[in-house]
C-alpha positions in Angstrom: 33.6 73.5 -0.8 30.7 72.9 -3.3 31.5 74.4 -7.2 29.4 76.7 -8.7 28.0 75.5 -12.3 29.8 78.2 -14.0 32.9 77.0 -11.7 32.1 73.2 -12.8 31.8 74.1 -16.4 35.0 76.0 -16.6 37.0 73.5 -15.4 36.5 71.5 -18.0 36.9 73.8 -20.8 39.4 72.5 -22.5 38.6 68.5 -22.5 35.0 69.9 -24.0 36.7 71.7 -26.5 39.1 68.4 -27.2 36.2 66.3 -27.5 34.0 68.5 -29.4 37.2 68.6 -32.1 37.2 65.4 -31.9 33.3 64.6 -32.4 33.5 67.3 -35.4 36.4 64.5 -36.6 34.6 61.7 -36.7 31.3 63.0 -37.9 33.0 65.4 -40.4 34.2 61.9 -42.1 31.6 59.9 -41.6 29.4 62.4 -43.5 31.1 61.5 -46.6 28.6 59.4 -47.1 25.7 60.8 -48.1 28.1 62.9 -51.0 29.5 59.5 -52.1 25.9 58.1 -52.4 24.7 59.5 -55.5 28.1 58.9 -57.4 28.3 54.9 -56.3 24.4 54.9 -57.9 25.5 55.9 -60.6 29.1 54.5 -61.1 27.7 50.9 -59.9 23.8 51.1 -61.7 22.5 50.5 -58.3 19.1 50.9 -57.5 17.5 52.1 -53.9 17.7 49.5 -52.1 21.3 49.0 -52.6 22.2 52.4 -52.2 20.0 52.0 -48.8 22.0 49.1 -48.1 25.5 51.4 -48.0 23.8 53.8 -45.5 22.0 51.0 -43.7 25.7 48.9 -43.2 27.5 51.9 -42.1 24.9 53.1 -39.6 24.0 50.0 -38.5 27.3 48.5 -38.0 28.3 51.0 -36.0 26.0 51.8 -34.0 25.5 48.4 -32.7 29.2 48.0 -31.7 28.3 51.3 -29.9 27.0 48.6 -27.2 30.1 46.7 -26.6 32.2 50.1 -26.6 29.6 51.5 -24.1 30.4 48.8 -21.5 33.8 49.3 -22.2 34.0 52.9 -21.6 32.2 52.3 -18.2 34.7 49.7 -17.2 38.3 51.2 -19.0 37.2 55.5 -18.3 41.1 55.9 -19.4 40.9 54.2 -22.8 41.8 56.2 -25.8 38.7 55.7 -27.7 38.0 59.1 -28.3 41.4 59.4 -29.7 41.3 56.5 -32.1 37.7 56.0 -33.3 37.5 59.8 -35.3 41.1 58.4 -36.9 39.9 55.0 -38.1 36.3 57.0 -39.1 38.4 59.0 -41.2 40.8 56.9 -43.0 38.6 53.8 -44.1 35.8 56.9 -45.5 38.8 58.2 -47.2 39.8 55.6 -49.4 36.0 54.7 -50.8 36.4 56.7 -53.5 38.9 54.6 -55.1 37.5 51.1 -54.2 36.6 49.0 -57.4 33.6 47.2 -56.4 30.5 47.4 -54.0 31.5 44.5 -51.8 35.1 46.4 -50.7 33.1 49.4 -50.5 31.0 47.2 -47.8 34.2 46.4 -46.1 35.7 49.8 -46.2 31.9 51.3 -44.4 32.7 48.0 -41.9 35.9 49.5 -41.0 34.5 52.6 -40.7 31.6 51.7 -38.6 34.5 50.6 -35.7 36.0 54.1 -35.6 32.8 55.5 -35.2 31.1 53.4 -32.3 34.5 53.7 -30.2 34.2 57.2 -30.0 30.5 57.7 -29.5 29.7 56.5 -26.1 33.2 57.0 -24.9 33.1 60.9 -25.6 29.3 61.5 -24.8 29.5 59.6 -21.2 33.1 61.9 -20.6 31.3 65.1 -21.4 28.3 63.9 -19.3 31.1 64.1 -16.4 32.6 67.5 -17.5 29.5 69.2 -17.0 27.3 67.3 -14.5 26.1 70.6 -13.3 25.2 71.8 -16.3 24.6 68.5 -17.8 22.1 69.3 -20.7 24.2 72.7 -22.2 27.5 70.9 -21.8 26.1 67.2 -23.8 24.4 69.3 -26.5 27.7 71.5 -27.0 29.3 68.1 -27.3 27.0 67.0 -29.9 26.9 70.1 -31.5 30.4 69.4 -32.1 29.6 66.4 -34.1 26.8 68.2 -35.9 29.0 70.4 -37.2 31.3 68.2 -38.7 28.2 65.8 -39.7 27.1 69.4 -41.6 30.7 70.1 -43.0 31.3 66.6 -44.5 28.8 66.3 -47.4 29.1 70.2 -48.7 33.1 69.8 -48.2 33.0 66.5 -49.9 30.6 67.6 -52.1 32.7 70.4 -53.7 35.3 68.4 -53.9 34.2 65.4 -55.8 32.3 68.1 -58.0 36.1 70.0 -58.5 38.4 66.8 -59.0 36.3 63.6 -58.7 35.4 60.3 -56.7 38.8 58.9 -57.4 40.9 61.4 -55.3 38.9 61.0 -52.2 42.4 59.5 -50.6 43.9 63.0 -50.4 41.3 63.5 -47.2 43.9 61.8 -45.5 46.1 64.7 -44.9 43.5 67.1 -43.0 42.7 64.1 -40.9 46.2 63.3 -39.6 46.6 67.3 -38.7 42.7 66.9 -36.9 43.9 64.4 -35.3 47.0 66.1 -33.9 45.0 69.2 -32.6 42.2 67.2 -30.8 45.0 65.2 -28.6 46.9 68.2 -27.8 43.7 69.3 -26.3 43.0 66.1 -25.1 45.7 65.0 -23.4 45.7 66.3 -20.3 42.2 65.8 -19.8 41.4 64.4 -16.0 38.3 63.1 -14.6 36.8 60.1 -12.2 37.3 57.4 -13.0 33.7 56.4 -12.7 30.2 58.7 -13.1 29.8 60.6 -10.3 26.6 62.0 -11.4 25.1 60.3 -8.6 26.2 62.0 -5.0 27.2 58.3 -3.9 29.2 57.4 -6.9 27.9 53.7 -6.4 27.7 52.0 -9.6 24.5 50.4 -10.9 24.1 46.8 -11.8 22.1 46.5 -15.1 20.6 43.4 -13.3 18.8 45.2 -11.0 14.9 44.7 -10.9 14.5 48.3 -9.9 16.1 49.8 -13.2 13.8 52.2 -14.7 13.7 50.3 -18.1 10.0 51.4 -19.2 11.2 55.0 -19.2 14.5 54.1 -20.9 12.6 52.1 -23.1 10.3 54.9 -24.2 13.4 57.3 -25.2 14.9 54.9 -27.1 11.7 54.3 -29.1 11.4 58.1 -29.8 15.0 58.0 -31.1 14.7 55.1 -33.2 11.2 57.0 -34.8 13.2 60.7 -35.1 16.8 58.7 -36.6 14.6 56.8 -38.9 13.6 60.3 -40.8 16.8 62.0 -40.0 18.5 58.6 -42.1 16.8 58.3 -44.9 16.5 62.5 -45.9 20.4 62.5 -44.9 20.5 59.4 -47.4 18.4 60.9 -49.7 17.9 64.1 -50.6 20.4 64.7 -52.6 18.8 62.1 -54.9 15.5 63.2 -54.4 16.5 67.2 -55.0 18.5 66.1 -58.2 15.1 64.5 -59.5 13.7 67.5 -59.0 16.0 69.6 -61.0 18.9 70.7 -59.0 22.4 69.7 -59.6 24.6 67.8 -57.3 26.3 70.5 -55.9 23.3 72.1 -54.9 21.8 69.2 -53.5 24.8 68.9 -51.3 24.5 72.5 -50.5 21.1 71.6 -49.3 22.3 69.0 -47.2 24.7 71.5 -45.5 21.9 73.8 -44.4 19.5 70.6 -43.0 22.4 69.6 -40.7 24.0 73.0 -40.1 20.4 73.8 -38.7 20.5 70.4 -37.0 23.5 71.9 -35.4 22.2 74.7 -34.2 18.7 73.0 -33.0 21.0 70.7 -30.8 22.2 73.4 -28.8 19.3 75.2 -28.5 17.5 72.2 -27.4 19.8 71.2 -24.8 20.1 74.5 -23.3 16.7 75.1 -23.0 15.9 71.5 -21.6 17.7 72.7 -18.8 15.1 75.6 -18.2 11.9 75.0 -19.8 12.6 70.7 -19.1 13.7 67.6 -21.1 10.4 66.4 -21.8 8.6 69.6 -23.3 11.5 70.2 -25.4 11.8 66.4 -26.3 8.3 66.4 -27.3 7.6 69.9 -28.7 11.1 69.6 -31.0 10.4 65.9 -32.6 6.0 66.4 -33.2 7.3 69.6 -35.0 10.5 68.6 -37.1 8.4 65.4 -38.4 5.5 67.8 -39.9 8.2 70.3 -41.2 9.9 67.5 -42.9 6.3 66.0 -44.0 5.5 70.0 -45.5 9.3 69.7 -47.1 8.3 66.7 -49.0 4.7 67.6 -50.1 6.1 71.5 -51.2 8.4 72.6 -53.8 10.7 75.5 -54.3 12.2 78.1 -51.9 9.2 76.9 -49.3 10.4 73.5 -49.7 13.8 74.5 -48.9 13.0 76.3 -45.9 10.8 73.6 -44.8 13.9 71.2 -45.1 15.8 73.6 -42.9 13.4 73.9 -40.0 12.8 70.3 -39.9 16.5 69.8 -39.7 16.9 72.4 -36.8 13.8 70.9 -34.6 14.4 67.1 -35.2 17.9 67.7 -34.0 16.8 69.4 -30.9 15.9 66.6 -29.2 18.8 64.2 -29.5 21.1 66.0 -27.3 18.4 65.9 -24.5 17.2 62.6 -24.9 20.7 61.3 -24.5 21.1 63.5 -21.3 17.7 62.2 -20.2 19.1 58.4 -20.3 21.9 59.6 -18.4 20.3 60.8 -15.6 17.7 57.5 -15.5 21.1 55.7 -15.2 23.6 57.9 -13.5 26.0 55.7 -12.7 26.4 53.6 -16.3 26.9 57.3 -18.2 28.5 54.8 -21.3 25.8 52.1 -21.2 22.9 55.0 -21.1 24.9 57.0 -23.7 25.4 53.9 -25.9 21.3 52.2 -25.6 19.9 55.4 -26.8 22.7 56.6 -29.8 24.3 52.9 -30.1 21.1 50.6 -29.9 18.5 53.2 -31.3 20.5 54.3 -34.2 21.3 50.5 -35.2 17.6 49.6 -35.5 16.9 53.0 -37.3 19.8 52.4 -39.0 18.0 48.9 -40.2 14.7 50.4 -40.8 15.8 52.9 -43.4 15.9 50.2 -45.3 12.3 50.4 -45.8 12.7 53.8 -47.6 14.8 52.2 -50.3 12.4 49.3 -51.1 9.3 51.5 -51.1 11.7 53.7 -53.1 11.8 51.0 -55.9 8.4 49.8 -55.5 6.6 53.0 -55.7 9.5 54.3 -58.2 9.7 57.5 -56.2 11.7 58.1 -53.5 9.6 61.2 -52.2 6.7 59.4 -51.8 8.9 56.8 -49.7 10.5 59.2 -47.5 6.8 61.2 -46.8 5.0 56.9 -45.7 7.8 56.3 -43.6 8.4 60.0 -42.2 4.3 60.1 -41.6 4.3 56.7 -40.1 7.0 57.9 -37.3 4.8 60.6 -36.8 2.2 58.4 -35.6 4.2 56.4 -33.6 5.6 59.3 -32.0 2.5 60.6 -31.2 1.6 57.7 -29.1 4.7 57.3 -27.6 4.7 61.1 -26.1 0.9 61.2 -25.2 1.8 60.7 -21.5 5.2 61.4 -19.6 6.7 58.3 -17.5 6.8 59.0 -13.3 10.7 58.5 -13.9 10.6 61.5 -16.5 8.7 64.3 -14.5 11.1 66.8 -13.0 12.4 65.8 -9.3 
C-alpha cells in the first residue's frame, strides 16, 4: 500500500531530528571560524590575504574531500559518517585557540576540514531518503539544522572569547562530547535502503553514462559556486569590515548571528516553497535578490545597512537547500555523489575563489570595496547563468 507524504515524513521523524542535531554539531563548530578570524589578525599581524587563506584552507579542504566521502556514502549507506565527522569538526576547531603559530593553526583547520566533508554528503543523501516524498521540505529542514548551528557558532564563540579569551577555546570540548551523545541516541536506530530509491526502479546510475544530464548539473553547480563565493567572503569578513566601521567585536559577531540566523530561516522557506511555487523560480528569484541586498549592505551604512545584511542573508540561503535537492533529483540514484558535486565540489572552488576578496582586500586597502567587485561580479555571472531554464530543470 502506497504511503502518504505526511505518512512518509513521519516515519522518519526521528532520524531527521538525529541528523539535523547532528548537522547543528558540525556547523555549530565549524563556525568558530569566522569569531577566531579577527583575533588570529591581530594576534599574528596578518594581513587579508592570510587571514583569507585560514577560511580559504578550511573551506576548501573540506569541501573537496566531500567528493571522496560522497562516493563513499553511495557505496557504505551504513557507515557512521554522520556520527564521526560533527566530532572530529568539533574537537580540532576546539583547540585553535591555543595553537602557537599559523602553520598548526593550518593543520588544526586540515583536521577539521575531514570531520566536516564526512558528514556533509553522508547526512544530506540520508535525509534525501527520509523524505523522498517531500523531498525539498525534508532537505531544507536538514540544512536548516546546520544553519542553525552555522548561526550559533560565531555569536556563542563570540561571547565567549569576548568574556574569557582565545586561549580557553579547549573548554568547547565538553558541550561537544554531550552533542555528540544526544545526536546518536537519536541516531541509532535509524533504518533506511540501503541504496536511493528515489527512483521507482531503484537501479543505480553509472557516472559513465553518456546520457547523464551533466549540462544541467553543471549549471547548478555554477550558481553555487557564484552564491558561496558571497556567502564566504561576508561570513569571513564582516566582522572586520563592521569593526572598521566602528562597531566592536562583539557586535560585529552579533551581526553575524542575525545574517546566518536569517540564512536559516531563508533555507526553510526556500525549500518549502520550491515544492509549490518550483525549484527553479525560487532558485532564481532567491540568489538575483540576496546578491543586490548584500550589494545595498555594502554601499549603505547604519541601521539600513544592517537590515540590508539580514535580508541578503535570508534570500541567498534560500536557494542552497533547493539547489541541492534539484541535483538530487537529476541523479536519483547517486543521492551522495549529487549531494557531494553541488556542496563538496562547488563550495571547494568558492572556497578557492574567496581568495580573491583578500588580495583585492590588500590591494585596494579596503575590504568593502573587495567584497562589493567580487559580490557585483557574481551578480553578473548569475545573471547569465539563470537567463534560460535547462529541458532537464522544467517541472515533469
Amino acid at each position: 500500500m502506497r504511503r502518504s507524504p505526511t505518512t512518509a515524513v513521519s516515519a522518519g521523524t526521528m532520524p531527521l531530528v538525529g541528523l539535523m542535531l547532528a548537522h547543528f554539531t558540525n556547523d555549530l563548530y565549524a563556525n568558530f571560524l569566522p569569531s577566531f578570524l579577527p583575533v588570529l589578525k591581530s594576534t599574528f599581524e596578518l594581513n587579508y590575504t592570510m587571514t583569507a587563506l585560514l577560511l580559504s584552507t578550511f573551506h576548501t579542504a573540506g569541501s573537496f574531500f566531500q567528493i571522496g566521502f560522497g562516493w563513499l556514502a553511495d557505496r557504505w549507506p551504513g557507515a557512521p559518517l554522520a556520527l564521526v565527522g560533527p566530532l572530529l569538526t568539533g574537537a580540532f576547531m576546539s583547540v585553535i585557540g591555543i595553537l602557537p603559530s599559523y602553520g598548526l593553526i593550518l593543520i588544526a583547520l586540515l583536521g577539521a576540514s575531514v570531520g566536516t566533508a564526512a558528514f556533509h554528503p553522508s547526512g544530506a543523501a540520508t535525509a534525501g531518503r527520509l523524505g523522498r516524498a517531500r523531498r525539498g521540505l525534508t532537505v531544507s529542514l536538514f540544512i536548516a539544522g546546520g544553519t542553525a548551528g552555522f548561526a550559533l557558532g560565531p555569536a556563542l564563540m563570540g561571547l565567549f572569547i569576548d568574556r574569557w579569551g582565545m586561549h580557553m577555546s579547549p573548554l568547547a570540548l565538553g558541550p561537544l562530547a554531550l552533542l555528540g551523545i544526544t545526536f546518536w541516541l537519536f541516531q541509532r536506530g535509524r533504518s533506511g535502503p540501503s541504496a536511493d530509491a528515489g527512483s521507482s526502479s531503484g537501479a543505480r546510475i553509472s557516472l559513465r553514462d553518456a546520457d547523464l544530464p551533466w549540462a544541467p548539473l553543471a549549471r547548478l553547480w555554477g550558481l553555487v559556486v557564484l552564491r558561496h563565493t558571497v556567502h564566504l567572503g561576508v561570513l569571513g569578513f564582516v566582522v572586520i569590515l563592521l569593526e572598521s566601521r566602528g562597531l566592536d567585536y562583539l557586535a560585529g559577531n552579533l551581526a553575524l548571528f542575525g545574517f546566518l540566523f536569517m540564512a536559516a530561516v531563508g533555507g526553510v522557506l526556500g525549500g518549502h516553497l520550491s515544492d509549490h511555487w518550483g525549484r527553479w523560480p525560487v532558485t532564481v528569484g532567491a540568489l538575483w535578490l540576496g546578491m543586490a541586498a548584500t550589494l545595498g549592505f555594502l554601499a549603505s551604512s547604519g541601521l539600513v545597512s544592517l537590515l540590508l545584511l539580514l535580508v541578503g542573508g535570508g534570500l541567498l540561503n534560500a536557494s542552497n537547500p533547493v539547489i541541492v535537492t534539484q541535483a538530487q533529483e537529476l541523479l536519483p540514484g547517486q543521492t551522495g555523489t549529487a549531494s557531494a558535486v553541488v556542496m563538496g565540489l562547488a563550495w571547494g572552488v568558492a572556497g578557492l575563489l574567496v581568495n580573491v576578496v583578500g588580495v583585492l582586500g590588500d590591494a585596494w586597502d579596503s575590504i568593502g570595496w573587495a567584497l562589493g567587485a567580487v559580490t557585483l561580479a557574481a551578480l553578473a555571472l548569475t545573471a547569465l547563468l539563470t537567463l534560460r531554464r535547462p529541458e532537464a530543470l522544467r517541472p515533469a
